[in-house]
C-alpha positions as CSV (number, residue, x, y, z in Angstrom):
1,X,-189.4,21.5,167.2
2,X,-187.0,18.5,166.5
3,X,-188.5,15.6,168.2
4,X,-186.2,13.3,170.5
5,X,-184.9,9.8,169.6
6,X,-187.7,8.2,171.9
7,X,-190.5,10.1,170.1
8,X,-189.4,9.4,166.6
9,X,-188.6,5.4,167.9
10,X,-192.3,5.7,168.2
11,X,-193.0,7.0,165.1
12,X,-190.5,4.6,163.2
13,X,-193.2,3.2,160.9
14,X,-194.3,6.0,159.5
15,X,-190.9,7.5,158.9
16,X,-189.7,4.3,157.1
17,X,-193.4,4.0,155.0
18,X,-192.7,7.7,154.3
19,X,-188.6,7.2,153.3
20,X,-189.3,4.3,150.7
21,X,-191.9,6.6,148.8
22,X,-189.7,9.9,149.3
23,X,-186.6,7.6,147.5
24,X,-188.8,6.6,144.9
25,X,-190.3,10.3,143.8
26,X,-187.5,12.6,144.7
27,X,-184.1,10.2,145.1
28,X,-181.8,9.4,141.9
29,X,-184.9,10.3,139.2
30,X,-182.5,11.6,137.4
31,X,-181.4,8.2,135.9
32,X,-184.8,8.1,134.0
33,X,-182.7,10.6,131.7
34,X,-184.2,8.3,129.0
35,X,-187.9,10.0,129.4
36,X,-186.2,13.7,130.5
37,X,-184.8,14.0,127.5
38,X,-187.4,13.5,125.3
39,X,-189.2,16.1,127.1
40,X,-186.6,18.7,127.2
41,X,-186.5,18.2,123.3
42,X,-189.9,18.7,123.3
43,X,-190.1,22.1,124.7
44,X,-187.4,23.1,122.9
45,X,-183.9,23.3,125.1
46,X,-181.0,24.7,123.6
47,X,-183.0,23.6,119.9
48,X,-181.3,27.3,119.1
49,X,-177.9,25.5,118.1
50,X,-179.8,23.4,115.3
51,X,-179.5,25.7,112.7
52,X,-179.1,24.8,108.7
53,X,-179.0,21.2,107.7
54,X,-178.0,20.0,110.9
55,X,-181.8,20.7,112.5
56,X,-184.6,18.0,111.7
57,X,-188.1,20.1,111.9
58,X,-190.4,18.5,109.3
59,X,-194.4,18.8,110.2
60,X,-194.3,15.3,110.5
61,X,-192.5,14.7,113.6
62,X,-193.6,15.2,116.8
63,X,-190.9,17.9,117.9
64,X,-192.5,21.2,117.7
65,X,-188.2,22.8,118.0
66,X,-185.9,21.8,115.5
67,X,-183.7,18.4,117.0
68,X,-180.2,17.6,116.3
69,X,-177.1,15.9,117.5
70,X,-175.7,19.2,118.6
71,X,-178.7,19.7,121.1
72,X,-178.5,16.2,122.7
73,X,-174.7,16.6,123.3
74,X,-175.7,20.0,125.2
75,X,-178.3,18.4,127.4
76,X,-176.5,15.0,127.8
77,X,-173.4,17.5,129.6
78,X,-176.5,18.4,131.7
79,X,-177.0,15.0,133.0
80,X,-173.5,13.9,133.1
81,X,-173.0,16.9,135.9
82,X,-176.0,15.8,138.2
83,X,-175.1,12.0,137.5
84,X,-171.8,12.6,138.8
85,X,-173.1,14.8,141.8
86,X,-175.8,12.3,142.4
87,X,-172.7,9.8,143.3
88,X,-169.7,12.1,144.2
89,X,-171.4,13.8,147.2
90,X,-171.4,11.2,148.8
91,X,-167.8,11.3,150.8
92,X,-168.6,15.4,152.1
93,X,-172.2,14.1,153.1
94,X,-171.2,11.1,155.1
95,X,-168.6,13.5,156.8
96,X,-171.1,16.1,157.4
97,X,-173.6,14.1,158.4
98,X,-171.3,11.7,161.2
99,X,-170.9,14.8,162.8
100,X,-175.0,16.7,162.5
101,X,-176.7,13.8,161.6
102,X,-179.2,13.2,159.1
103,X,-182.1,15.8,159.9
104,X,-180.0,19.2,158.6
105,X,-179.1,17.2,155.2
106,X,-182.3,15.7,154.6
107,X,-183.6,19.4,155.3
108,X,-181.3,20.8,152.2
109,X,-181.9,17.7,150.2
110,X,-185.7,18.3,149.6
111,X,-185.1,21.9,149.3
112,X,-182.9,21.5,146.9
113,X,-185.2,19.1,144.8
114,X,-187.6,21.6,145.5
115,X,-185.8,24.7,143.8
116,X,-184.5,21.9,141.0
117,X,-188.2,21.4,140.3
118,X,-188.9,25.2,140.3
119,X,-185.7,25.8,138.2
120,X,-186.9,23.2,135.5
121,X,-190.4,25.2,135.4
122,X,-188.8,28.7,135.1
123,X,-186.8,27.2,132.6
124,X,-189.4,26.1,130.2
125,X,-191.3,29.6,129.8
126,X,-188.5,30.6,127.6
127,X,-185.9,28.0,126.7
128,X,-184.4,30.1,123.9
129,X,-183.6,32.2,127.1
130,X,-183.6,30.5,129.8
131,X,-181.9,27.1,128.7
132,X,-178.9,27.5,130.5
133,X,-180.9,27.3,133.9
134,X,-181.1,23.1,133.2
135,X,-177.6,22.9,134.2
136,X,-178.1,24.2,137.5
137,X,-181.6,22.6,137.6
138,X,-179.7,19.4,136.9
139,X,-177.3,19.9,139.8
140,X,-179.4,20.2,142.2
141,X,-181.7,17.5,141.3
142,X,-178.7,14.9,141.4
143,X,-177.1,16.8,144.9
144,X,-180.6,16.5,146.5
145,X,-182.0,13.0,145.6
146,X,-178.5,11.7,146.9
147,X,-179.1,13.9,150.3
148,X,-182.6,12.5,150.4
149,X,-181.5,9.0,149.7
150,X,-178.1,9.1,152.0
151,X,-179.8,9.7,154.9
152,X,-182.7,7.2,154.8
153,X,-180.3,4.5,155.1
154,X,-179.3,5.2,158.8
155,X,-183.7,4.6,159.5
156,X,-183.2,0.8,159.5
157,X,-181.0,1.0,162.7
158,X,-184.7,2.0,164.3
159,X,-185.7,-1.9,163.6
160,X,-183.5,-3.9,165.2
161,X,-183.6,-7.4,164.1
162,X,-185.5,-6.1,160.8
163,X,-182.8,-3.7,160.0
164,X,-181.6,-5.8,156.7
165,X,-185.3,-6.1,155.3
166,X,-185.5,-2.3,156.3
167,X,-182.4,-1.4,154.5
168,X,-183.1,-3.6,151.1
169,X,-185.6,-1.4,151.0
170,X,-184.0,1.7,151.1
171,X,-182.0,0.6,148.2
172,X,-184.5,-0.9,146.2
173,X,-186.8,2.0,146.2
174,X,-183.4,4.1,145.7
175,X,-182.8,2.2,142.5
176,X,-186.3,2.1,141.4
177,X,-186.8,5.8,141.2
178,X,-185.7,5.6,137.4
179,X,-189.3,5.0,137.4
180,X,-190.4,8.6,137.9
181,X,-189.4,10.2,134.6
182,X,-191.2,7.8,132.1
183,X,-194.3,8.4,134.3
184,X,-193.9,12.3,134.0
185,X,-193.9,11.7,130.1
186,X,-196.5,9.6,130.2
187,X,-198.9,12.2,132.1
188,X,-197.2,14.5,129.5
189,X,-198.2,12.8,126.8
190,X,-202.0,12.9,127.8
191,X,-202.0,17.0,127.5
192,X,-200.4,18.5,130.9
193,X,-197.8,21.0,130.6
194,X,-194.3,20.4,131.6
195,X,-194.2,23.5,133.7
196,X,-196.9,22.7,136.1
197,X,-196.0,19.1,136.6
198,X,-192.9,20.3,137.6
199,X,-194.4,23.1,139.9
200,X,-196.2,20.7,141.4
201,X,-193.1,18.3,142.1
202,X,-191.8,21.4,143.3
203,X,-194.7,21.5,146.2
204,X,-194.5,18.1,146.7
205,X,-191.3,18.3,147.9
206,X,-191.5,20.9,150.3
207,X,-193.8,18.5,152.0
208,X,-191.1,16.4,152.4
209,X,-189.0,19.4,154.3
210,X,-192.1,19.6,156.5
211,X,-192.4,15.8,157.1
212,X,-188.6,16.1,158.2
213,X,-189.2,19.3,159.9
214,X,-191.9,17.4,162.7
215,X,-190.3,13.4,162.8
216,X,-186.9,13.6,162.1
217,X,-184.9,14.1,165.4
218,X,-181.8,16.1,165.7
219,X,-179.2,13.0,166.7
220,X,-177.8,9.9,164.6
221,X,-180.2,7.0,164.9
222,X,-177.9,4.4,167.3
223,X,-177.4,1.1,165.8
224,X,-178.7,-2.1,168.1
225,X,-175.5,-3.4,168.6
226,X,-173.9,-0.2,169.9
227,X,-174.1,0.1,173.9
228,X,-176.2,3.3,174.6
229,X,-179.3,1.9,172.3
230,X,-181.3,0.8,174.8
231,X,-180.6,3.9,176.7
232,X,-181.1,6.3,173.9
233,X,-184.1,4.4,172.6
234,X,-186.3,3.0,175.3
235,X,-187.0,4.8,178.5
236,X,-186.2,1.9,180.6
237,X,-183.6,-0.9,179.9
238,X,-185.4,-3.6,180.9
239,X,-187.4,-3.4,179.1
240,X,-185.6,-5.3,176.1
241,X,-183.7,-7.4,178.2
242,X,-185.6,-10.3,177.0
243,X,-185.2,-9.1,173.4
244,X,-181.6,-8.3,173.1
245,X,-180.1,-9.9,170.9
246,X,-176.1,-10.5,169.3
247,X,-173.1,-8.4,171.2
248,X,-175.9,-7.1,173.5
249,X,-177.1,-10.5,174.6
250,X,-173.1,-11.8,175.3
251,X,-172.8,-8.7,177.4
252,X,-175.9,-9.5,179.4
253,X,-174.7,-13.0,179.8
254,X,-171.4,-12.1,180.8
255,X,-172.5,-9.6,183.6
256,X,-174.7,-12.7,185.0
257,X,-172.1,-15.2,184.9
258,X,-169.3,-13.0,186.8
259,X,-172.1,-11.9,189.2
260,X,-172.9,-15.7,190.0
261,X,-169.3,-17.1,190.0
262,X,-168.5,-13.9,193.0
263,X,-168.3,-14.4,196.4
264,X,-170.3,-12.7,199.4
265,X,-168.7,-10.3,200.6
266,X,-167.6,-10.5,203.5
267,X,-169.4,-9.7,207.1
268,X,-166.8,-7.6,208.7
269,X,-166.6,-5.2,205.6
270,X,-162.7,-5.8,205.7
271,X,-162.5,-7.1,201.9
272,X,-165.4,-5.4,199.6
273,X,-166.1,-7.8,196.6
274,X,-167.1,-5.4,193.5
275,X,-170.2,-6.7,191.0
276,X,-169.5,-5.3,187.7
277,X,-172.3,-3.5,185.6
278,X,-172.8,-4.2,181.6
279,X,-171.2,-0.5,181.4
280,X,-168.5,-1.7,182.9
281,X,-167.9,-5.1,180.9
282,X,-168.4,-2.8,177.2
283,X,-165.7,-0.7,178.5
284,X,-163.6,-3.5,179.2
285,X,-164.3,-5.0,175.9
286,X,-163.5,-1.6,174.7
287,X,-160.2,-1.2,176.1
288,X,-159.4,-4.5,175.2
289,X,-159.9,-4.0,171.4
290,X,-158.2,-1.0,171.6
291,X,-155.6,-2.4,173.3
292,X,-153.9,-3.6,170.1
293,X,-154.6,-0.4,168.3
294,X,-156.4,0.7,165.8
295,X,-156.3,-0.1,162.2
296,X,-155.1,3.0,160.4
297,X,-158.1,4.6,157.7
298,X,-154.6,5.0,155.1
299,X,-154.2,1.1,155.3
300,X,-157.6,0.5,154.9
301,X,-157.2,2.6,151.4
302,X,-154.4,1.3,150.2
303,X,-155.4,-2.0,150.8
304,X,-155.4,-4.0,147.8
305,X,-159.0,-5.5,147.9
306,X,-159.8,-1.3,147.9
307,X,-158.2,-1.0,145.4
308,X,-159.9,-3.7,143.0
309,X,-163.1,-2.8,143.7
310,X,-162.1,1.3,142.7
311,X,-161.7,-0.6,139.3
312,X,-164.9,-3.2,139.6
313,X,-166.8,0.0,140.7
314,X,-165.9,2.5,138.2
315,X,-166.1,0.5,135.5
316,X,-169.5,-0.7,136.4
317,X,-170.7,2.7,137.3
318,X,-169.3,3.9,133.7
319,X,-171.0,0.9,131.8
320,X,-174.9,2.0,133.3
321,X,-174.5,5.7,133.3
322,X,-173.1,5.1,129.4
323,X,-176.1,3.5,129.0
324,X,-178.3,5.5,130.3
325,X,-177.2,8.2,128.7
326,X,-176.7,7.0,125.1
327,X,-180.2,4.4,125.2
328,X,-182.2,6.8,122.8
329,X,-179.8,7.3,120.7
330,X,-178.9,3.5,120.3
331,X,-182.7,2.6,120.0
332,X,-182.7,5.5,117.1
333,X,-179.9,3.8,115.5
334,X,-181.3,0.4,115.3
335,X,-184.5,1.8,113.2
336,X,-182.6,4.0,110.8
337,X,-179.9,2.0,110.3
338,X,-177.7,5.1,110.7
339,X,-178.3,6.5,107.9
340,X,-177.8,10.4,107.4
341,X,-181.0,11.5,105.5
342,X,-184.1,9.7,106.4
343,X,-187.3,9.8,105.1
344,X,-189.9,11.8,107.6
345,X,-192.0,8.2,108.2
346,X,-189.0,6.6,109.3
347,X,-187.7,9.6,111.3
348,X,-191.4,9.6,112.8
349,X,-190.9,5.8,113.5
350,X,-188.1,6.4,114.9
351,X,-189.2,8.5,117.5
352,X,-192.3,6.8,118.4
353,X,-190.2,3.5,119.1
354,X,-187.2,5.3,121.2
355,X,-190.4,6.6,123.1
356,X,-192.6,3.8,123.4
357,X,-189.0,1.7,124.4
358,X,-188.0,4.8,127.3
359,X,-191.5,4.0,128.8
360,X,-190.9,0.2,129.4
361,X,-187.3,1.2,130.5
362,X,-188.8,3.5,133.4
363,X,-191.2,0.8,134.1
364,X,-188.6,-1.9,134.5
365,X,-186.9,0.4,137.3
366,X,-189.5,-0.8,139.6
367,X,-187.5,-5.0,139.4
368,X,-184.9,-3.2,141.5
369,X,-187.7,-3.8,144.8
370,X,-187.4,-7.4,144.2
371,X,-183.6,-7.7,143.6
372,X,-182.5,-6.2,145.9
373,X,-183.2,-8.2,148.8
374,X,-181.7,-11.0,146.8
375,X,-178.5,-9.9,146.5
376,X,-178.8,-9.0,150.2
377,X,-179.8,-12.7,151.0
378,X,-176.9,-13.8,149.3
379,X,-174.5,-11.5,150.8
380,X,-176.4,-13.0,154.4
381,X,-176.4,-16.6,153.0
382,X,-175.6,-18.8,155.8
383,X,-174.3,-16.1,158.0
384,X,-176.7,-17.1,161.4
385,X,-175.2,-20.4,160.8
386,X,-171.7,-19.5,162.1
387,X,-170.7,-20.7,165.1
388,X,-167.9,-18.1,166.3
389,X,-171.7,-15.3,167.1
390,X,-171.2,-14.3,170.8
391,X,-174.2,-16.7,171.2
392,X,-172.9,-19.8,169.6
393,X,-169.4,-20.4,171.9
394,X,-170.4,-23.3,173.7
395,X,-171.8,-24.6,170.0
396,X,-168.1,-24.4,168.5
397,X,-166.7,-26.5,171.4
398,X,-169.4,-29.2,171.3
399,X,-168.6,-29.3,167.1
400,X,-164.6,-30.0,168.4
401,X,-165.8,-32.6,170.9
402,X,-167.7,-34.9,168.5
403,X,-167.3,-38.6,167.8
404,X,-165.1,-38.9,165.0
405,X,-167.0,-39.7,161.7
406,X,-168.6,-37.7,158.9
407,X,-166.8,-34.3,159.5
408,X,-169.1,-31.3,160.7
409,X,-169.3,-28.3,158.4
410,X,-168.4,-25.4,160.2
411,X,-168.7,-22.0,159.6
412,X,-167.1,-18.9,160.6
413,X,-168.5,-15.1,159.8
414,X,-165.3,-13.9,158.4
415,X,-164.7,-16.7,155.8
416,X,-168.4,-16.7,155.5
417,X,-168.5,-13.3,154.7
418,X,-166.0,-13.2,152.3
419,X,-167.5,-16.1,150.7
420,X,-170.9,-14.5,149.5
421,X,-168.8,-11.7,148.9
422,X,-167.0,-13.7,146.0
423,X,-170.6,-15.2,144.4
424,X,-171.9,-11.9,144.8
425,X,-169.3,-9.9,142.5
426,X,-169.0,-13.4,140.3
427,X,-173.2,-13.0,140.0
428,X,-173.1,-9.4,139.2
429,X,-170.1,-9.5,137.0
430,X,-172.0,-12.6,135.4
431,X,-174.8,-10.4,134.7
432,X,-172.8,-7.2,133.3
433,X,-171.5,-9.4,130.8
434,X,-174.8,-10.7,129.6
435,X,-175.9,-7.0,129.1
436,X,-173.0,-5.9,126.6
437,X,-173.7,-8.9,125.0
438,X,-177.3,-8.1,124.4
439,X,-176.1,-4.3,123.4
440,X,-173.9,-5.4,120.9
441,X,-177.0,-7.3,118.8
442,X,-179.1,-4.7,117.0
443,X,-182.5,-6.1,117.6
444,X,-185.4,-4.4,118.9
445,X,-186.9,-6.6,121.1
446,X,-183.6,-8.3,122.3
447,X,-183.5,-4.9,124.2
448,X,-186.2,-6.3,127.0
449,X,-183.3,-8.5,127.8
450,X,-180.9,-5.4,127.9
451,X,-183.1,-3.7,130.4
452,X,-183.6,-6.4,132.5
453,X,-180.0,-7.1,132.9
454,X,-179.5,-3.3,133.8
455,X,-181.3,-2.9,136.0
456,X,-180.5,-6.1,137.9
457,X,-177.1,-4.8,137.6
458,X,-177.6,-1.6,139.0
459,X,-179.2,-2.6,141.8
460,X,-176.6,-5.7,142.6
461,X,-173.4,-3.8,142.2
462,X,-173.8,-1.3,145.5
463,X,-175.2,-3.7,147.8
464,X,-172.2,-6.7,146.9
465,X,-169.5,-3.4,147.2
466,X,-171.3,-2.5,150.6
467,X,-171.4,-6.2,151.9
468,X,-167.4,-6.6,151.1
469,X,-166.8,-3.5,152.8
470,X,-168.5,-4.2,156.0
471,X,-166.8,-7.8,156.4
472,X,-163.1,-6.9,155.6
473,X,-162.5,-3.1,157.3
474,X,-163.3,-1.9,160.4
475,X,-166.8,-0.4,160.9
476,X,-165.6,2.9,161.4
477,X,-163.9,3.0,158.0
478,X,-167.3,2.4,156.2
479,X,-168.5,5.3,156.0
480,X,-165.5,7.2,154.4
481,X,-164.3,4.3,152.3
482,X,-167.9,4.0,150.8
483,X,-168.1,7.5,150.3
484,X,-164.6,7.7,148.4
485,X,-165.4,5.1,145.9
486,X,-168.7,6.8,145.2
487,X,-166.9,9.7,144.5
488,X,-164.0,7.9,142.6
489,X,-166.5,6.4,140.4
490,X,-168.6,9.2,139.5
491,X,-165.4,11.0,138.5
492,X,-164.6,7.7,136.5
493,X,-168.1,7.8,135.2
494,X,-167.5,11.4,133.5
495,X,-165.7,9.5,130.7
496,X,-169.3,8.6,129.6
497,X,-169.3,11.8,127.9
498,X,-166.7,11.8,125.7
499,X,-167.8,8.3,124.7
500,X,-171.4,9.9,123.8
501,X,-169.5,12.3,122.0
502,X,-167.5,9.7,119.8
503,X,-170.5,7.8,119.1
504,X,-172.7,10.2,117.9
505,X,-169.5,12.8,116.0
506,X,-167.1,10.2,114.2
507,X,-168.9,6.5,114.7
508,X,-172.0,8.7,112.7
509,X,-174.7,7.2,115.9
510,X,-173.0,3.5,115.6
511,X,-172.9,2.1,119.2
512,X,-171.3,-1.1,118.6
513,X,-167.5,-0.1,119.1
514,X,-167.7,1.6,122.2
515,X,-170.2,-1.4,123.0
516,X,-167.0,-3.6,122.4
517,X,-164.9,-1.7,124.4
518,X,-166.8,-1.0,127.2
519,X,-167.7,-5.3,126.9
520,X,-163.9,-5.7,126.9
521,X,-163.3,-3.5,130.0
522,X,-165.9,-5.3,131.8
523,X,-164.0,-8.1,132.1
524,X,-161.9,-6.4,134.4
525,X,-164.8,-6.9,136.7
526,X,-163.5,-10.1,137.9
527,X,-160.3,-9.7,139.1
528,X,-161.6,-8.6,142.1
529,X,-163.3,-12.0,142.8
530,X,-160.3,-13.7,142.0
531,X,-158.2,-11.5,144.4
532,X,-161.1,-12.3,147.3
533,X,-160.5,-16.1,146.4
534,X,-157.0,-15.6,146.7
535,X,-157.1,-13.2,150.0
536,X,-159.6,-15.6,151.6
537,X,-157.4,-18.7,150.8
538,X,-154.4,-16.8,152.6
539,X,-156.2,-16.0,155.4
540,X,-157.2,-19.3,155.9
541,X,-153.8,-20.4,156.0
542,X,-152.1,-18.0,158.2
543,X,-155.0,-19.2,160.4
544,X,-153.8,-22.7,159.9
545,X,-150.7,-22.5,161.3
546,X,-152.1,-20.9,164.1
547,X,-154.7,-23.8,165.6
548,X,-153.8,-26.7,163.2
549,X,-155.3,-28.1,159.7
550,X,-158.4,-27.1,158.3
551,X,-161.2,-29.2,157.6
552,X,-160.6,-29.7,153.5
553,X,-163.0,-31.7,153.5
554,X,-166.0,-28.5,153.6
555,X,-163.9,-25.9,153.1
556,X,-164.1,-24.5,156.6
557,X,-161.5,-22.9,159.0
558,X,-160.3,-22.9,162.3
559,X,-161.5,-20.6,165.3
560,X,-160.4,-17.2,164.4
561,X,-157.4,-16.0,167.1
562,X,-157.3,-12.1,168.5
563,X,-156.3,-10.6,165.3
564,X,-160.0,-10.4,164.5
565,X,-162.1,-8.3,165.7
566,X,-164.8,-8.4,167.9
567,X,-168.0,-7.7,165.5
568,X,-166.7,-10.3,163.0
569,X,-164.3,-7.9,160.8
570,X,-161.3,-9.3,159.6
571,X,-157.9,-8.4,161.3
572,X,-155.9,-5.7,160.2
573,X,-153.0,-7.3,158.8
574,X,-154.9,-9.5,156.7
575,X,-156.8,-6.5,155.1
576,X,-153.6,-5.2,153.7
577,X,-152.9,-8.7,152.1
């Protein structure tokens, strides 16, 4: 029933129109905890453990269950388990899915939204009962919104030149499905039970196991610059030989070039000249770069840039999942004041504002469409510009043979690369500062800021780690080493917990020291920039003393020898620098 690569190239529009709306109803909704929350409170979820003078039940208010701090810490353990599975499944699912592809996980992904959905519902009926069943519910939400959002991001490789557009918008939607949950509470709100909106999520996603079922094909979608594309793709290969484009086009050029510079062979069929087929150039150019060997995955790990952005990562991932999970609570504190006993207006106030406030939050989500693309333009910024592309050779020797005078300014991709790298994590570490700034005032509408700046963070921070990635280690090493510091950082991420648990239990709802701390720790942030400045400038002068000075005068380095590789990846004894 699986259709083929050819039939599903044909349906590639659909499939991506139908990804970007799947990642923003049934991806990572879980981080619209904010809204969630306030609904689970509402129907009463593990309000059993309020009892005495810790529960809050006045007729004012509009919790029809007794509410207390108790309660949240419960459900908040909830979210920290599918938070942390929504990040750390990531390694087993690129693994799995390297070797099945991405049809049988996107299969289990909306099934397993689907029963989270169902779960939820069952859940509600009778949470004196049934509370327990959110944990699960919870799991499953987080394991198949990262399933559902893991594999949409090898569609783009069906679009060719289009594949970076394609791909911010993966993410984007991916980031924007905080969105979800405040619009859930706002249909709530209006009179609709929270058990059939949920059994109709529930429905809605098996229409996403169908919608799999018919388009998505059984094999990996082949990325354009890997040899067999054309052959997997289109039925004939000519048929986007005036399209190709990058390694493709070099190869093509190549095979002309050594056919033209041959001899005839000769007439009395003593000597046979051979004419050598694109096949056969890729597997020279195959041999050649493996010739050298390759780069081990353990130095690739214990490489030090890695290692600074475990640090960059896990602290950032901490400081937004903190946030998200403590945002009610800190929007509570800054209308009572923190004080213990409260008068049932202001508790009433209270609630209205942490609501009203949740709402914009969710709506705000939907900023992560427009940046990020930008953070993809500046991780692209200048990059066609380069002159060492397999299309722009004979550009780099006309640049060496000018008149001497004003000094070109050349660029190469790996220096380039590692350059928007650098403003990238500067831009987003820039950012992160500016938000626990803004959480450390206590004033209402100061907090607009705040959720601006988080979720321009959010959506920055994987995209500028994904970027370094692909231009320091080898392409095969993507996968896993993206997947590992997913997972690293979501179990970093699980100190969020404890930190809830301080804040609410001995800092009496006060956010503002672990607010400092967190703003201290942030700093951290830019020692990986620094390290990239330091690695690039090394680089640059091993480089040196390889084909003479640099041009100081841009910034700009020699022609990169053989220790780089051929798709514009550093070499592997830099990467251990």
């Amino acid at each position: 029933m699986a259709p083929t690569l050819q039939q599903a190239y044909r349906r590639r529009w659909w499939m991506a129109c139908t990804a970007v709306v799947e990642n923003l109803f049934f991806s990572a909704v879980l981080l619209g905890w904010g809204s969630l929350l306030i609904m689970l409170k509402h129907e009463g979820f593990y309000s059993y453990v309020c009892t005495g003078e810790n529960g809050t039940n006045d007729s004012v208010t509009t919790y029809v269950h007794p509410s207390c701090v108790e309660q949240e810490e419960m459900l908040n353990l909830g979210f920290t388990i599918g938070s942390f599975l929504l990040s750390a499944a990531t390694l087993p699912l690129g693994i799995l899915m390297d070797r099945f592809g991405p049809r049988p996980l996107r299969l289990v992904g909306s099934a397993s939204f689907a029963v989270s959905c169902a779960l939820m519902a069952l859940a509600a009926y009778s949470p004196p009962v049934l509370s327990p069943l959110i944990f699960l519910g919870l799991s499953l939400n987080g394991f198949g919104g990262i399933c559902l959002t893991f594999t949409s991001l090898t569609l783009p490789n069906m679009f060719g030149n289009l594949r970076s557009t394609f791909m911010a918008l993966m993410i984007g939607s991916y980031a924007s499905s905080a969105v979800t949950f405040p619009g859930v509470k706002l249909i709530c709100d209006t009179g609709v039970s929270f058990i059939n909106i949920m059994l109709v999520w529930s429905s809605l996603a098996c229409l996403l196991f169908l919608n799999c079922l018919i388009n998505w094909p059984k094999e990996s979608f082949p990325a354009p610059e890997e040899a067999n594309y054309t052959k997997k793709i289109k039925l004939s290969s000519l048929a986007l030989d005036h399209r190709v484009t990058g390694d493709r086009f070099y190869i093509h050029v190549k095979v002309v070039g050594k056919r033209l510079s041959q001899k005839t062979p000769y007439l009395d069929g003593s000597k046979e000249e051979h004419y050598p087929s694109i096949q056969d150039l890729h597997s020279e150019a195959t041999e050649s770069s493996h010739a050298a060997g390759p780069v081990p995955f353990r130095r690739s790990v214990c490489s030090p840039i890695f290692l600074w952005s475990l640090i960059t990562m896990g602290m950032t991932q901490l400081r937004i999942i903190f946030y998200m999970a403590a945002m009610n609570k800190m929007l509570e504190f800054q209308v009572t004041g923190g004080r213990e006993h409260v008068s049932a207006e202001l508790r009433k106030e209270a609630e209205q504002t942490v609501s009203f406030y949740s709402s914009i939050f969710g709506v705000m989500q939907l900023l992560c469409l427009l940046t990020c693309p930008f953070i993809g333009y500046v991780m692209d910024w200048r990059i066609k510009d380069c002159i060492d592309g397999p299309g722009n050779m004979n550009t780099a020797e006309k640049t060496r043979n000018m008149v001497k005078g004003k000094p070109p300014k050349i660029r190469y991709r790996k220096i380039q690369k590692l350059t928007n790298a650098i403003r990238a994590f500067v831009i987003t570490n820039l950012l992160l500062v500016g938000f626990g700034i803004t959480c450390l005032i206590n004033n209402l509408p100061l907090q607009y800021v705040t959720f601006i700046f988080h979720t321009v963070v959010r959506g920055f921070f994987h995209s500028a780690c994904g970027g370094l990635y692909a231009a320091v280690y080898p392409s095969n090493h993507f996968g896993t080493l993206t997947g590992l510091q997913s997972m690293i950082s979501a179990v970093f991420a699980l100190l969020q917990q404890p930190l809830f648990m301080a804040m609410v239990g001995p800092l009496h709802g006060d956010p503002f020291w672990v607010n400092l701390a967190l703003l201290i720790f942030s700093l951290a942030g830019f020692l990986l920039p620094c390290y990239l400045y330091y690695f690039r400038r090394k680089v640059l002068q091993e480089e040196a003393t390889k084909e003479g000075p640099l041009d100081q005068t841009n910034g700009t380095p020699v022609k990169f020898q053989d220790g780089a590789a051929s798709n514009g990846l550093l070499s592997s004894n830099s990467t251990t620098a």
